[in-house]
C-alpha positions in Angstrom: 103.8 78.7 100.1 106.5 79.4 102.7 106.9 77.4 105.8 105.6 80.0 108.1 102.5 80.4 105.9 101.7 76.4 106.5 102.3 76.6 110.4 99.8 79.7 110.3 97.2 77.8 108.5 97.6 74.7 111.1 97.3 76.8 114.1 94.5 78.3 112.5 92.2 75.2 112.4 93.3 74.0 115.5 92.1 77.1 117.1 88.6 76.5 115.3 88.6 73.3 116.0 89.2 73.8 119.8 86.5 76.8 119.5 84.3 74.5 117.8 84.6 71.4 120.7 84.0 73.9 123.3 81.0 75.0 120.9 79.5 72.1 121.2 79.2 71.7 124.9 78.3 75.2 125.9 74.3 76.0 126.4 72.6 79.2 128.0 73.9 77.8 131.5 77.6 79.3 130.4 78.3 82.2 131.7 77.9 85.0 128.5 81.8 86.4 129.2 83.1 82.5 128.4 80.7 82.3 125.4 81.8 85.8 124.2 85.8 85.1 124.0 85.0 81.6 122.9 83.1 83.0 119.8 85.7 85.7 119.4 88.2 83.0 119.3 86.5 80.9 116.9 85.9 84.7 114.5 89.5 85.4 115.2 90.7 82.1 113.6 88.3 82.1 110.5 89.9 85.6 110.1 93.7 84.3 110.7 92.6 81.6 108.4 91.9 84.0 105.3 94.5 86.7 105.9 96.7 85.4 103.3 94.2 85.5 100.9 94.8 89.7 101.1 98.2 89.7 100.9 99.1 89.2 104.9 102.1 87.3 106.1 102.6 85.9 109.5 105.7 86.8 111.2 107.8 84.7 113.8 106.2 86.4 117.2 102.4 86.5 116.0 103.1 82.6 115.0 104.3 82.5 119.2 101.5 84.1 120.3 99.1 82.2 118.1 100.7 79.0 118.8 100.6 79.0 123.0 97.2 80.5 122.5 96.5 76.6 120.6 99.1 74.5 123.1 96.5 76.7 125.9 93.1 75.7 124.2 94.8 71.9 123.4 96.0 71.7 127.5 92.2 72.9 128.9 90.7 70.9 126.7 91.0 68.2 129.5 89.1 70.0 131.6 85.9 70.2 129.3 85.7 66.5 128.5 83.1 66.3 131.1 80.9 69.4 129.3 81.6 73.2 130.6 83.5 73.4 134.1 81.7 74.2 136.7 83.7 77.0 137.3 81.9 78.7 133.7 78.8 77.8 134.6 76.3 80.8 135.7 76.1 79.9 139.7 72.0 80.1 139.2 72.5 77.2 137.1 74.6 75.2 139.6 72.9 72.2 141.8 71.5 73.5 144.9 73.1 70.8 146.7 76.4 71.6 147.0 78.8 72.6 149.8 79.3 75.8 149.8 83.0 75.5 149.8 82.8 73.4 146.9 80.9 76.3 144.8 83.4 78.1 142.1 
């Protein structure tokens, strides 16, 4: 197993994992576009995750790309401690008692 191979497979569960945090927090009040690319994510890693079973080899640039995509999802994370940002919520699920400057 080469080096690349190992870094492949660790960015490939931390994408899931990330996927699977958000998972957890999202409800029908998230807006179906940030459910969509969060599912897609969480596909897209299971798939990464298995590609060397057929033969596939990461190269330097797809680990890059792979890897900000998990710094990104590690760096928001913050942001969803508190469940789904308001700014991913559908706004007919938003309080009704908010400024409307303060709306997303």
């Amino acid at each position: 197993m080469t080096a690349k191979l190992i870094v492949w497979e660790m960015l490939c569960v931390a994408l899931f994992w990330s996927v699977f945090c958000r998972s957890v927090r999202m409800d029908k009040t998230t807006k179906i576009d940030i459910r969509v690319s969060i599912w897609l994510l969480g596909l897209a890693s299971l798939a990464g995750f298995g590609a060397p079973l057929y033969g596939w080899e990461p190269d330097s640039i797809t680990l890059l790309i792979v890897g900000a995509a998990a710094l990104m999802q590690a760096i928001m994370a913050q942001h969803w401690s508190h469940g789904v940002p308001d700014r991913f919520v559908n706004t007919r699920f938003l309080p009704r008692g908010r400024r409307k400057e303060d709306r997303p």
